[in-house]
C-alpha positions as CSV (number, residue, x, y, z in Angstrom):
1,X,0.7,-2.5,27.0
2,X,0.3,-0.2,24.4
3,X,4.2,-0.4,23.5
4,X,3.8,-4.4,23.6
5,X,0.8,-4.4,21.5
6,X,2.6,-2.6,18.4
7,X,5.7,-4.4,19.0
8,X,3.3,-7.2,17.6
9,X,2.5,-5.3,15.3
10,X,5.8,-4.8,14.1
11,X,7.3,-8.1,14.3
12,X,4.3,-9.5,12.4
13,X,5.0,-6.7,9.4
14,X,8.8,-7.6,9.6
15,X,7.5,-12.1,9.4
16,X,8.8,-12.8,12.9
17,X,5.2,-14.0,13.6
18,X,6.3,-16.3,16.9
19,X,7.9,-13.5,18.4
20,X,4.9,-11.5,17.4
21,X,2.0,-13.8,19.2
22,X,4.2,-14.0,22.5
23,X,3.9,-10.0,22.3
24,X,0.4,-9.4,21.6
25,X,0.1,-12.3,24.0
26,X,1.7,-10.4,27.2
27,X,-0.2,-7.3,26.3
28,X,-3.2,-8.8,26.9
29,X,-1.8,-10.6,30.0
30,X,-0.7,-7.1,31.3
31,X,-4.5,-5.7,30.5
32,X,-6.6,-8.1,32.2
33,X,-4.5,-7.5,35.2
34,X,-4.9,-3.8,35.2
35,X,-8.9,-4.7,34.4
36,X,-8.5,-6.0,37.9
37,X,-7.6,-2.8,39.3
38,X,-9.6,-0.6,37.2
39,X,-12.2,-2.1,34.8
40,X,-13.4,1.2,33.8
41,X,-10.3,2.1,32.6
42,X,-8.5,0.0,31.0
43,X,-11.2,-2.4,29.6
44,X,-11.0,-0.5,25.7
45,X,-6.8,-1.0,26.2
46,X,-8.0,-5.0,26.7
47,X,-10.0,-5.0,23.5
48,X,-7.2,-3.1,21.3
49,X,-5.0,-6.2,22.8
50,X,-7.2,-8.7,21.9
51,X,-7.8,-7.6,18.9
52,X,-3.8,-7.7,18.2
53,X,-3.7,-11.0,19.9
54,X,-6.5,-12.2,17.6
55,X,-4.8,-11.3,14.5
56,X,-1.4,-12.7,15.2
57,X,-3.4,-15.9,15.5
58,X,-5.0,-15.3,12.8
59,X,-1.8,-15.1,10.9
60,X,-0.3,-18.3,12.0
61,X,-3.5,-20.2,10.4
62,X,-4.8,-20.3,14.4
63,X,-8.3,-19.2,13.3
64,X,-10.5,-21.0,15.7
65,X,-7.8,-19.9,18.8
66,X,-8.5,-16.6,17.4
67,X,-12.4,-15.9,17.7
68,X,-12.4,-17.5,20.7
69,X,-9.5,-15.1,22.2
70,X,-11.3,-12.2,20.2
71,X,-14.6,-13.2,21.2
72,X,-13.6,-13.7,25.3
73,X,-15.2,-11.2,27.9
């Protein structure tokens, strides 16, 4: 996830913004699964996603999308 999340990051520094959100979007897909497992654990790796997730949206003028993805338990 980690790996996914700065891909994100990456493509959004280099203006590939789609391919950007569909990253930050799978790294937070991959976290809430390994929540499942292991909440304990993994729960700050699920807020560092979201947070990338949030600003990808953010960047694509998807601001509402983006507190609520931000904002989610």
């Amino acid at each position: 996830m980690i790996a996914l999340k700065n891909q994100a990051v990456c493509l959004a520094a280099v203006r590939r913004p789609a391919e950007a959100l569909a990253a930050a979007a799978e790294a937070v897909e991959l976290s809430r699964e390994l929540i499942a497992a292991q909440p304990e654990v993994h729960h700050p790796l699920l807020a560092s996603c979201l947070d990338t997730y949030g600003g990808r949206l953010s960047d694509m003028d998807r601001e509402a999308e983006a507190v609520a993805a931000t904002c989610s338990p």
